[in-house]
N, C-alpha and C positions, 0 to 999 in steps of 0.2 A: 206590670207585665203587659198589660195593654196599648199603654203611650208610650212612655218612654223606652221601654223595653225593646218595643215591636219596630222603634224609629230605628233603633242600633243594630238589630238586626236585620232592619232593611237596608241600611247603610251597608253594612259588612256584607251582603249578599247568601244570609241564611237562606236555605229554601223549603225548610217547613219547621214552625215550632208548637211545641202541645204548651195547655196551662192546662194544667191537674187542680181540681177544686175535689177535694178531701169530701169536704162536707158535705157536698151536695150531691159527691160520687159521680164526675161528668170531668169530661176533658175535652178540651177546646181545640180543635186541629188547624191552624193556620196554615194557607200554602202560600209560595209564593207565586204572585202572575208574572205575565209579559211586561207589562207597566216596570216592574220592579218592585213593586210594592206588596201587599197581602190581599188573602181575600178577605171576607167579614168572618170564617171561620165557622168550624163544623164541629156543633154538639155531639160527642158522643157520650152514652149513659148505659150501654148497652152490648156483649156481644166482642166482634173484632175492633179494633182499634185500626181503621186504614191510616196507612203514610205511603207518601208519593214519593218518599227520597228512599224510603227503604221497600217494598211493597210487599219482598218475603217475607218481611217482617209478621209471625202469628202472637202479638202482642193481642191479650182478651183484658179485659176489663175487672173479672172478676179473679186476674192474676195479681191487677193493678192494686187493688183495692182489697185484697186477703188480708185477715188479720186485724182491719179496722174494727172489728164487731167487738 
């Protein structure tokens, strides 16, 4: 999801993609820049979930992650 993943969707011209780690309860928010390419990406663990393609978007964390327990 990091290399390969992140190449194809910089190719295709995605503009933001999350990695959801389960286990460590944290999700990774990838944007895309000017370059074309990503940034290095934003831990979330906590709280709202920001996205720059959708921004109403009120995705929480602890909606994400319900039910694992």
């Amino acid at each position: 999801d990091r290399t390969e993943k992140k190449a194809i969707y910089e190719r295709n011209g995605v503009a933001e993609y999350w990695i959801v780690d389960a286990q460590r309860r944290e999700i990774l928010v990838f944007q895309r820049m000017a370059d074309g390419g990503f940034d290095a990406g934003a831990t979330v663990s906590g709280g709202r979930i920001p996205s720059g393609v959708m921004p109403e978007l009120d995705a929480r964390m602890e909606d994400v992650f319900s039910g694992l327990d």
